[in-house]
C-alpha positions as CSV (number, residue, x, y, z in Angstrom):
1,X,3.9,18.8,5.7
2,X,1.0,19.9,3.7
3,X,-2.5,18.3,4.1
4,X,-3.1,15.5,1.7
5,X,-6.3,14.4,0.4
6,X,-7.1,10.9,-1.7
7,X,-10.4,9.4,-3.9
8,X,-10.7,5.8,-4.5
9,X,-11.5,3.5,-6.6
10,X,-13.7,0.3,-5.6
11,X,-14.1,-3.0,-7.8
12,X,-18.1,-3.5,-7.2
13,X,-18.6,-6.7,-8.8
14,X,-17.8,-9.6,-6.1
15,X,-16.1,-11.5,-8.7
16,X,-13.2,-9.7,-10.8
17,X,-9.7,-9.9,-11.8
18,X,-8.6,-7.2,-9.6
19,X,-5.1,-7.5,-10.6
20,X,-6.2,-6.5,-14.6
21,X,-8.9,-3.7,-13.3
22,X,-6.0,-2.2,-11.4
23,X,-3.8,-2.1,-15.1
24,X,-6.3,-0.5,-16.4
25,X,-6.8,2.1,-14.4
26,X,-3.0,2.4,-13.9
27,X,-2.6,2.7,-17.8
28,X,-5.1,6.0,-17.3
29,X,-3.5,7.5,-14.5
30,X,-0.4,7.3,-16.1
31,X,-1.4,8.7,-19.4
32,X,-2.4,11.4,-17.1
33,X,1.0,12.0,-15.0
34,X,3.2,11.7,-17.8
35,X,0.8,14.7,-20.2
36,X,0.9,17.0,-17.4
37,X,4.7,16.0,-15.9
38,X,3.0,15.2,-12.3
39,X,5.8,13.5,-9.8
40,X,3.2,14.0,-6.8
41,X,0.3,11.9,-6.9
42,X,1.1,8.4,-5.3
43,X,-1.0,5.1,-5.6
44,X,-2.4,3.1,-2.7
45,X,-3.8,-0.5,-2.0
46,X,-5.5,-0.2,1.0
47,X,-6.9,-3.7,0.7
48,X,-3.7,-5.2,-0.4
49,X,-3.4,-8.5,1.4
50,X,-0.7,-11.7,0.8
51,X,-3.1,-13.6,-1.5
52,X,-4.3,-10.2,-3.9
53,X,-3.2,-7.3,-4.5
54,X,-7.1,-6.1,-3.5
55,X,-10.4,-5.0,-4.9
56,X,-9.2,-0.9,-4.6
57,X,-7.2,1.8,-5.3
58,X,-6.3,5.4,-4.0
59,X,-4.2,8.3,-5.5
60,X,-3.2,10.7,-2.7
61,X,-1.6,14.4,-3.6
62,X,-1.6,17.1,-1.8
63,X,-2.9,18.7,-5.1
64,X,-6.5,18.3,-5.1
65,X,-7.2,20.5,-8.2
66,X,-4.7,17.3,-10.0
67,X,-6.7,14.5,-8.2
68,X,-10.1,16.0,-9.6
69,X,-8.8,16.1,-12.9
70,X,-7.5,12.4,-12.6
71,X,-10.9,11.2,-11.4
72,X,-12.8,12.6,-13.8
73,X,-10.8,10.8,-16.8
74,X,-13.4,9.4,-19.1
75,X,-12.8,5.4,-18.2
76,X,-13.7,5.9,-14.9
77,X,-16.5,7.7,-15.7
78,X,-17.8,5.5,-17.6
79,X,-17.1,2.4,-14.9
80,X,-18.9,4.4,-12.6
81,X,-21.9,4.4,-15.4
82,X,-21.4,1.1,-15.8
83,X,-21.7,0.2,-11.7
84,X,-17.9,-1.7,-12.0
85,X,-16.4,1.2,-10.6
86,X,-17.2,2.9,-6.7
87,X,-15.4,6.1,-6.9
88,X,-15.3,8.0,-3.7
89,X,-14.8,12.1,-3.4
90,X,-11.9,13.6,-3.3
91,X,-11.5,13.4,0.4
92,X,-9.1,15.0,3.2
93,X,-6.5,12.6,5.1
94,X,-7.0,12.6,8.5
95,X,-3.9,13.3,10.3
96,X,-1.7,10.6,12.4
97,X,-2.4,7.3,10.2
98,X,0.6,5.3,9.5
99,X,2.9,5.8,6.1
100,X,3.9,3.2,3.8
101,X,5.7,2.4,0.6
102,X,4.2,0.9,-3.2
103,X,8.0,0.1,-5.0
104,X,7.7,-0.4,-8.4
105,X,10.8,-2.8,-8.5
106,X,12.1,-2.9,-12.1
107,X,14.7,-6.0,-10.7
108,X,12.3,-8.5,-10.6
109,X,11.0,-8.6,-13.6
110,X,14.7,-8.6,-14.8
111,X,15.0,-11.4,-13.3
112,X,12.3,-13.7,-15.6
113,X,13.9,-15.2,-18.7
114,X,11.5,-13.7,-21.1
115,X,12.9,-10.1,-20.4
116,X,16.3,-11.3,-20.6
117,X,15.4,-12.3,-24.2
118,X,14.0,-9.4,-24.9
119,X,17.2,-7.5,-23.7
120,X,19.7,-9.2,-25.6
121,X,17.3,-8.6,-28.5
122,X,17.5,-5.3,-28.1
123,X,21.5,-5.2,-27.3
124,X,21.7,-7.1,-30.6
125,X,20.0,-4.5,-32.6
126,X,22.0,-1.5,-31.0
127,X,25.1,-3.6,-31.9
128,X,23.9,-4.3,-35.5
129,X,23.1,-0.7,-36.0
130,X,26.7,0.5,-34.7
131,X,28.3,-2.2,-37.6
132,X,29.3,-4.5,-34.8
133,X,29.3,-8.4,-34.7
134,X,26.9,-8.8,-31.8
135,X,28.8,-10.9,-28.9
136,X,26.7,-11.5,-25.8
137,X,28.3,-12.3,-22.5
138,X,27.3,-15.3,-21.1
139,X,27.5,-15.4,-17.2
140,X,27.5,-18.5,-15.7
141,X,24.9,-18.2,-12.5
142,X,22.9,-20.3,-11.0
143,X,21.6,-18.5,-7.7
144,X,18.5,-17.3,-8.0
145,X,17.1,-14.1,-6.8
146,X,15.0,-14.0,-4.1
147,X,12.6,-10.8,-3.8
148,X,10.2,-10.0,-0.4
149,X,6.2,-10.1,-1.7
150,X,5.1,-8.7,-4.9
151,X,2.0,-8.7,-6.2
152,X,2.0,-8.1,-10.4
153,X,-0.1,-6.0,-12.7
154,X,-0.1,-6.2,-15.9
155,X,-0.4,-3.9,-18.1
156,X,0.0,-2.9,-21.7
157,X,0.5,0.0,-24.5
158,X,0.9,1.0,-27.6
159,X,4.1,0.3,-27.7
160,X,4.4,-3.1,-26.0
161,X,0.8,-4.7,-27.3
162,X,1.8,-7.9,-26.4
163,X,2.2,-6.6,-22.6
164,X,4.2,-5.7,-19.8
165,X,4.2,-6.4,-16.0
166,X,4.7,-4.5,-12.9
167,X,6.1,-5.8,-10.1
168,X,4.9,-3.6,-6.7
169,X,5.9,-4.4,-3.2
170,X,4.6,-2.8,-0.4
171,X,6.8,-2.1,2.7
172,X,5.5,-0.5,5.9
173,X,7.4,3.1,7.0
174,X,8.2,4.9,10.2
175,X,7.8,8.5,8.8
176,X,6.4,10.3,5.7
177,X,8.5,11.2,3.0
178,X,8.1,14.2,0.6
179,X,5.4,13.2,-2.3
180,X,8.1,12.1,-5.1
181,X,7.0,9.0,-7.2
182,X,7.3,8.0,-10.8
183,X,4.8,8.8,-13.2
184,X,3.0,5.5,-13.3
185,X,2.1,6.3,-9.2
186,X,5.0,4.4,-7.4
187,X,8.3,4.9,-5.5
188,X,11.5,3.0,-6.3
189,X,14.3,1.6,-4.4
190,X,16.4,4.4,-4.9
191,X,15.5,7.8,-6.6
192,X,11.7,7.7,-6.2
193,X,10.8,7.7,-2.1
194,X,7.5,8.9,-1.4
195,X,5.1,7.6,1.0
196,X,1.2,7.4,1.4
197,X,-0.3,6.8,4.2
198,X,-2.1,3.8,5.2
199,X,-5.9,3.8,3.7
200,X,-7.1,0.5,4.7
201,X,-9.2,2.0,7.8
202,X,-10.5,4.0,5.8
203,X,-11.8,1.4,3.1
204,X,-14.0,-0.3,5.8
C-alpha cells in the first residue's frame, strides 16, 4: 500500500454544534470531490464517541497534492482567521495504526417517514409525467428497522434548501482496504469499501 497522509480540522470553541460544523465542512469537501471526480480522499472522526459524533475531522489520501488543495478551500480559511477552525498540516500516517470504516448508510434515512413522503412524491410526479394514474403500493409492515450507532449530519444545498441528513456509522476493521469512497468522503455497505485508519491517537 502506498503511504497515506491526513490534515484536520479542530472545532476551537468549547461550546459548538459539532454535528452542523462537520455539514459544513462536508458541503466543501464535497463541492471539492465531485469538481475534480476524486473517489480517494476518505473522512475521519477521530473523536467520534457514543454521545457525539466529535469536535474534529480528518481527510486521509494518499494524494497529498489533493489534500492541500482541499485544505486550502476558502471556508476553512477563513475559520482558521476567524480562530473556529484548528487546521493541522498535511501530515504523514505513521505506519501500523488500526483501520476503520465511516458508512454513509442511505437505509436509514429511508427508513424515517418524511423521506418516504418525499419518495412517493417524487414516484407521483414520474407517473404523472409518463400519463399514468399514480397508484402507490401500500405494504402493510409494522417491524421496524433496527440500525447499529449512527451519528447524523446535516446538511444542505442548493437543491434541497430545506435540508438533508446523513446518516454515518463507524465500524472498526481488521485490514485496510484500497482508498475507494463516495464523493461526499464515505464508504457504503456495498460498492464503496475504503478504510482510514484510526486517528484518535493522534488527536491527543
Amino acid at each position: 500500500m502506498l503511504n497515506r497522509f491526513y490534515f484536520y480540522i479542530k472545532f476551537i470553541p468549547q461550546h459548538t454544534d459539532n454535528a452542523f460544523l462537520i455539514g459544513r465542512c462536508i458541503k466543501v469537501s464535497h463541492a471539492f470531490f465531485a469538481k475534480h471526480s476524486i473517489t480517494g480522499v476518505g473522512v475521519s472522526f477521530p473523536c467520534w464517541s457514543e454521545q457525539d459524533i466529535g469536535n474534529a475531522l480528518a481527510f486521509v489520501s494518499t494524494d497529498m497534492e489533493a489534500l492541500e488543495q482541499l485544505k486550502a478551500q476558502p471556508l476553512f480559511s477563513v475559520m482558521a482567521d476567524e480562530l473556529i477552525f484548528e487546521i493541522s498540516d498535511v501530515l504523514s500516517i505513521p505506519d501500523k495504526l488500526e483501520e476503520e470504516r465511516f458508512t454513509l448508510n442511505y437505509a436509514i434515512r429511508k427508513s424515517f417517514a418524511g423521506d418516504k413522503k418525499r419518495r412517493l412524491k417524487r414516484a407521483k410526479k414520474r407517473a404523472e409525467a409518463r400519463g399514468e394514474t399514480y397508484k402507490p403500493v401500500l405494504h402493510i409492515n409494522t417491524e421496524k428497522r433496527v440500525f447499529n450507532h449512527y451519528h447524523t449530519i446535516p446538511m444542505n444545498s442548493k437543491e434541497k434548501p430545506d435540508g438533508f441528513t446523513l446518516h454515518v456509522q463507524k465500524n472498526p476493521c481488521v485490514e485496510q482496504y484500497a482508498a475507494d469512497f463516495l464523493d461526499y468522503g464515505f464508504a457504503t455497505n456495498e460498492q464503496h469499501r475504503g478504510t482510514v485508519p484510526k486517528l484518535s491517537s493522534l488527536m491527543k
